[in-house]
KOLBA-253865 format. One record per residue: residue in three letters; x, y, z of N, C-alpha, C in turn. Coordinates in steps of 0.02 Angstrom, whole numbers, plus 50000, padded with zeros to 5 digits. Example, Ala and Ser with C-alpha at 12.3 -4.5 7.8 and 13.67 -1.06 7.14 Angstrom:
<lokes>
ALA506604971650390506154977550390506604983550390/SER506424988850354506844994750357506455000250394/
</lokes>
This chain:
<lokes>
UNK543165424951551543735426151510544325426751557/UNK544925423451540545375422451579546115428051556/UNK546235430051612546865435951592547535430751584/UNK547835435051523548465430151510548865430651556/UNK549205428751571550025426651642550345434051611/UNK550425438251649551145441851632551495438451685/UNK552265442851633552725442051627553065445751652/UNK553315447751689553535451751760554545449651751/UNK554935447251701555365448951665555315450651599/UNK554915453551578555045457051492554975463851514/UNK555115466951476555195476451475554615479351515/UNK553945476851473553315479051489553285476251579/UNK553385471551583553375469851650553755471851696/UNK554285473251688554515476751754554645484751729/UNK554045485951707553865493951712553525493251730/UNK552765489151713552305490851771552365486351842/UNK552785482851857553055481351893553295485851954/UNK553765492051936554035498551963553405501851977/UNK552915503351929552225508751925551985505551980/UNK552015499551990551575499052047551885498852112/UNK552575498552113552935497052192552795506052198/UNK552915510452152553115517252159552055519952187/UNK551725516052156551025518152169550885513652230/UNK551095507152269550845505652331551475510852381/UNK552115514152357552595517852423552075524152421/UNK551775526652365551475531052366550705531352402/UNK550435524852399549995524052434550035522452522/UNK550445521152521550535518852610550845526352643/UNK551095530352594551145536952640550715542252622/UNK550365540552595549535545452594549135540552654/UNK549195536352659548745532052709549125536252790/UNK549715535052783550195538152838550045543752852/UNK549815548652824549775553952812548945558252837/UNK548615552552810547855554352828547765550152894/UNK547955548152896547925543252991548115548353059/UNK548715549853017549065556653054548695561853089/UNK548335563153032547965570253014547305570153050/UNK547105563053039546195562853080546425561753148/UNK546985559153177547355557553242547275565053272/UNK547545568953238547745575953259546985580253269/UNK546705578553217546075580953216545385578153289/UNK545585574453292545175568053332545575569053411/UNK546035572253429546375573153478545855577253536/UNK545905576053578545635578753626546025584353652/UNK545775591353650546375597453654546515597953720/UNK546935596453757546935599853845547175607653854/UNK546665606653905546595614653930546915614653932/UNK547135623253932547815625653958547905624854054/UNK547455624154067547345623354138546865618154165/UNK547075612054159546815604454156546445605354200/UNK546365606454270546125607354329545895613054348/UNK545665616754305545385622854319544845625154367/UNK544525618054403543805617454401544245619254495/UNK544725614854496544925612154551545475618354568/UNK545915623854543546125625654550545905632554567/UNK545325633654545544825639454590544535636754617/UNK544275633154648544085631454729544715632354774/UNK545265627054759545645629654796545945636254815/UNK545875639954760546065648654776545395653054817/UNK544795649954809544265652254848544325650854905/UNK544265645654921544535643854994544985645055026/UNK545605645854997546125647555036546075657255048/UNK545865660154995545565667754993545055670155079/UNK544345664855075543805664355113544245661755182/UNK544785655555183544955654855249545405660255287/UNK545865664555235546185668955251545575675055296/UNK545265676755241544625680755281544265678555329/UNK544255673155342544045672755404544485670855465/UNK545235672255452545635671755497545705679355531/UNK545685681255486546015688955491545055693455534/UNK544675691555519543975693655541544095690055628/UNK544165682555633544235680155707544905683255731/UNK545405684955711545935687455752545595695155784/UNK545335697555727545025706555745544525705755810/UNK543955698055813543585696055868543965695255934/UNK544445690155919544885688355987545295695556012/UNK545385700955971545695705755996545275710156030/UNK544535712356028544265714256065544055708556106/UNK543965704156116543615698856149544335699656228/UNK544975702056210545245701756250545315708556271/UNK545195716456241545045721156272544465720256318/UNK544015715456301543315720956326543295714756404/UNK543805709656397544015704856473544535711156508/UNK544935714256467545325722756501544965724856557/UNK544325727556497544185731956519543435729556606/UNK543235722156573542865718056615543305719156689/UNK543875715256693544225715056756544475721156806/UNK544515726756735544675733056779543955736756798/UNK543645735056781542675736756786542955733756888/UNK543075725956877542815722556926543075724856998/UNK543615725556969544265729357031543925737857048/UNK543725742657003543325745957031542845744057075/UNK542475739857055541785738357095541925735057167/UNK542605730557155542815728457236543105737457290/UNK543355739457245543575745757261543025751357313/UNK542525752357260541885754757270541425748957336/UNK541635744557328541025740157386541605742257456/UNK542285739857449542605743157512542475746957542/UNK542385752957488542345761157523541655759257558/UNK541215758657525540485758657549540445752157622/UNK540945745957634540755744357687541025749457745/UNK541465753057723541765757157767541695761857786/UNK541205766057734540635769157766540315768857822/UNK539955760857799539465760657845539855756157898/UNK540445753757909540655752657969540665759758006/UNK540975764258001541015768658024540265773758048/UNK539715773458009539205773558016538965771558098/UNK539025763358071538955760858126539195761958206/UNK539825762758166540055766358234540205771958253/UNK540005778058227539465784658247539115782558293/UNK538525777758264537685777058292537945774858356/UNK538535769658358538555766858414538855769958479/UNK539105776158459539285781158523538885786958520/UNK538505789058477537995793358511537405789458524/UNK537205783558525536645779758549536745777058606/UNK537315774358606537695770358673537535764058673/UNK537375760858581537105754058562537585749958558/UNK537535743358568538085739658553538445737858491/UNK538835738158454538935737658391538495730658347/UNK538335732458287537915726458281538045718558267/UNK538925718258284539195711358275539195710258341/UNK538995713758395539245710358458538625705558480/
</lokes>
């Protein structure tokens, strides 16, 4: 069965003519509208801190390298007292071996005038 031709200039026709321009403007912004909406919905939310993963490591590390700057400076600071206290050790001990060759130079040369020996470098 075949639909008759309207007539899209008589009354009836360009009313539903209007019904339908007013029902496809109405349809293309509900379409607008729900596209929008699943867009928004469907969005991928970004962190508030995109790099978060990366931005505490870097604060760990830089935390851990600080601590271990501040731990090797406290090392190198005794490491250079206890060379202080090494060198002034050493200067005693040259100090202490003096006295004691001089001792026994003198020793020696005691023995060598109440013996009447020759000194023992000669």
């Amino acid at each position: 069965m075949a639909l008759p031709a309207l007539d899209l200039t008589s009354p009836h026709g360009k009313e539903l003519s209007r019904q339908l321009g007013l029902t496809l403007a109405a349809s293309e912004k509900l379409d607008a509208h729900l596209t929008a909406s699943i867009e928004a919905l469907t969005q991928k939310k970004e962190s508030k801190y995109p790099m978060r993963g990366l931005a505490r490591l870097s604060n760990l590390t830089e935390t851990l390298v600080k601590e271990m700057d501040a731990k090797a400076d406290a090392v190198a600071d005794r490491l250079v007292a206890a060379k202080a206290r090494h060198e002034a050790t050493l200067v005693k001990f040259e100090d202490f071996t003096a006295a004691v060759e001089k001792v026994a130079d003198d020793a020696e040369a005691a023995l060598g005038q109440i013996s009447n020996l020759p000194p023992p470098n000669a």
